[in-house]
C-alpha positions in Angstrom: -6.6 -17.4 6.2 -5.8 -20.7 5.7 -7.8 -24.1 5.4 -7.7 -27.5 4.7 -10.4 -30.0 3.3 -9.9 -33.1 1.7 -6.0 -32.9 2.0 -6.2 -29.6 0.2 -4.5 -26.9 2.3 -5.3 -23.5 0.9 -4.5 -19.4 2.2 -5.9 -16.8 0.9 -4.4 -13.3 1.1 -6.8 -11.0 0.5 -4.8 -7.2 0.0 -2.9 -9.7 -2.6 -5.8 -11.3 -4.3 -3.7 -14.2 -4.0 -4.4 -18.3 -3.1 -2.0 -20.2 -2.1 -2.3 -24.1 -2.2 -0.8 -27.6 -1.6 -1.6 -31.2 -1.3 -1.6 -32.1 2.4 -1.8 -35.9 1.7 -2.6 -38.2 -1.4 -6.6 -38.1 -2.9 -8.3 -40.2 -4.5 -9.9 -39.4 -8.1 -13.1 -38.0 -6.6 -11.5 -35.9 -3.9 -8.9 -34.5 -6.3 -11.8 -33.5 -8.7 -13.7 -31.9 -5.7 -10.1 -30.3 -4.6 -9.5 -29.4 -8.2 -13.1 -27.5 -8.3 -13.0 -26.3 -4.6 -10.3 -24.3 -6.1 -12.3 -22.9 -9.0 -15.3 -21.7 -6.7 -12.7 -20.2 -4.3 -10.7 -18.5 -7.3 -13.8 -17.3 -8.6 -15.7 -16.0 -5.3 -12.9 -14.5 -4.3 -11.6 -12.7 -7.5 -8.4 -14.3 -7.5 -5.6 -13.0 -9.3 -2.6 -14.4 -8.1 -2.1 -18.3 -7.5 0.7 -19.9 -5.3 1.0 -23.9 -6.5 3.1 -25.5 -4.5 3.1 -29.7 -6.0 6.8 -30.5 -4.6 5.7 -33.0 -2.8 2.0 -33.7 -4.3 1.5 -37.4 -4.5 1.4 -39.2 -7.9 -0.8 -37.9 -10.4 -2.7 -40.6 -12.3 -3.3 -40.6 -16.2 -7.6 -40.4 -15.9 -6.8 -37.1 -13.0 -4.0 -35.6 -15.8 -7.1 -35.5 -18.7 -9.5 -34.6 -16.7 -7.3 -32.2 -15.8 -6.4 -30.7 -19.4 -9.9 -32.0 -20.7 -12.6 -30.5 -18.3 -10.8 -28.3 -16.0 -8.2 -26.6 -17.5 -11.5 -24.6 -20.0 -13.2 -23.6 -16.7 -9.8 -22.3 -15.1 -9.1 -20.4 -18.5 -12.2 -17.8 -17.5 -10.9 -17.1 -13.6 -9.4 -14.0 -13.2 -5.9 -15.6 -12.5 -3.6 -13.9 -14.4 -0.1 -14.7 -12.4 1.1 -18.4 -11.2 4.1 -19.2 -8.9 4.4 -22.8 -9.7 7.2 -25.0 -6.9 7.9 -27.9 -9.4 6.9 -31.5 -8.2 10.5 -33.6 -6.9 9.3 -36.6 -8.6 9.9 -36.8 -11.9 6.3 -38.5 -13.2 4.5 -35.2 -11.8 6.8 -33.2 -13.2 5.8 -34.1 -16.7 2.1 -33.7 -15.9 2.6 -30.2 -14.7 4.4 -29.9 -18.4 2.0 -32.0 -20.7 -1.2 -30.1 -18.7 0.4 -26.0 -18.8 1.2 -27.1 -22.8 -2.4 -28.5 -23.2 -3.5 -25.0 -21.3 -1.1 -22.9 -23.4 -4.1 -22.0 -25.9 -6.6 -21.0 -23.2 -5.3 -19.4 -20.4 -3.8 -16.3 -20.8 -1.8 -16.4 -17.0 2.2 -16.0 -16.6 3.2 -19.3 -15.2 7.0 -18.8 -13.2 8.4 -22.3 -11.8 10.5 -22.5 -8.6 12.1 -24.8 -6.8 11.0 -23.8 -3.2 8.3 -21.4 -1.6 10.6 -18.5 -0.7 11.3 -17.7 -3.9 7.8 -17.9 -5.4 6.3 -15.7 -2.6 9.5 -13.3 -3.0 8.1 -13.3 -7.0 4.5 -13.0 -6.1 5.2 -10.1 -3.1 7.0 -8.2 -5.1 10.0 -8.4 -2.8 7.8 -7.2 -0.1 9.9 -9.3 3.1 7.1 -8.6 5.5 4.0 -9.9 3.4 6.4 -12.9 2.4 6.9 -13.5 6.2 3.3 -12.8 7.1 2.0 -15.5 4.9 4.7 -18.1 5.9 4.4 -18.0 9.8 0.2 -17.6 9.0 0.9 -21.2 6.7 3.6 -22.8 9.2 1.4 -22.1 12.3 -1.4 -23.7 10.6 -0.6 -26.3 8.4 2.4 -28.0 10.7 0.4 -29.6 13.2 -2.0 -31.6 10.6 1.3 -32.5 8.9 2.8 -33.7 11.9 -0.3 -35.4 12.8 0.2 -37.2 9.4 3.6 -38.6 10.3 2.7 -40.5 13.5 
């Protein structure tokens, strides 16, 4: 199933225990905190145990969101069940050093293994297993519904 609010596109999988999520457009500070704790609730309601991050493309991450980030949320993240991350690095290079400075600040509380990619494919191949159909199941589900708000964006 897959939803978006706030510019937050997320799927859940449930025979996977697995979220998958992305940016679908830039947010401000209070939207990114509500997007950031959308996906605590969800990861905690829904026992997740198995997170697809996909920041490739996420807009520019500001320094107050970053220590907020490592400061407030990363404590509460530490006590989901989330054990396994697929993380598709950011292209810019700005975000890709706040990915690194907020997994090192997280290094001492959460206890998931983070794997970085540099595309989805090979983060769902990681996180399925190498199970083709599931990988293709949750693809076409994301493709079919995310497309058309992205192309909406563009116009």
């Amino acid at each position: 199933m897959v939803r978006t609010l706030n510019s937050l596109a997320t799927q859940w999988v449930p025979n996977l225990h697995l979220l998958r999520w992305d940016w679908q457009e830039p947010l401000s500070a209070a939207s990114f905190r509500a997007a950031f704790n959308r996906l605590l609730l969800q990861s905690q309601q829904l026992r997740v145990t198995h997170w697809l991050v996909d920041v490739s493309h996420a807009p520019v991450v500001g320094f107050e969101e970053q220590a907020w980030l490592s400061e407030l949320w990363l404590p509460d993240f530490a006590e989901l069940p989330v054990r396994t991350i697929a993380l598709v690095l950011p292209t810019n290079l700005h975000n890709q050093l706040v990915v690194e400075s907020v997994l090192a600040d997280g290094r001492r509380l959460v206890r998931a293994e983070v794997q970085f990619f540099s595309d989805v494919v090979s983060a769902l191949d990681w996180l399925t297993e190498s199970d083709e159909q599931a990988a293709a199941q949750m693809e076409q589900e994301w493709q079919r519904t995310t497309k058309p708000q992205i192309s909406a964006l563009v116009r």
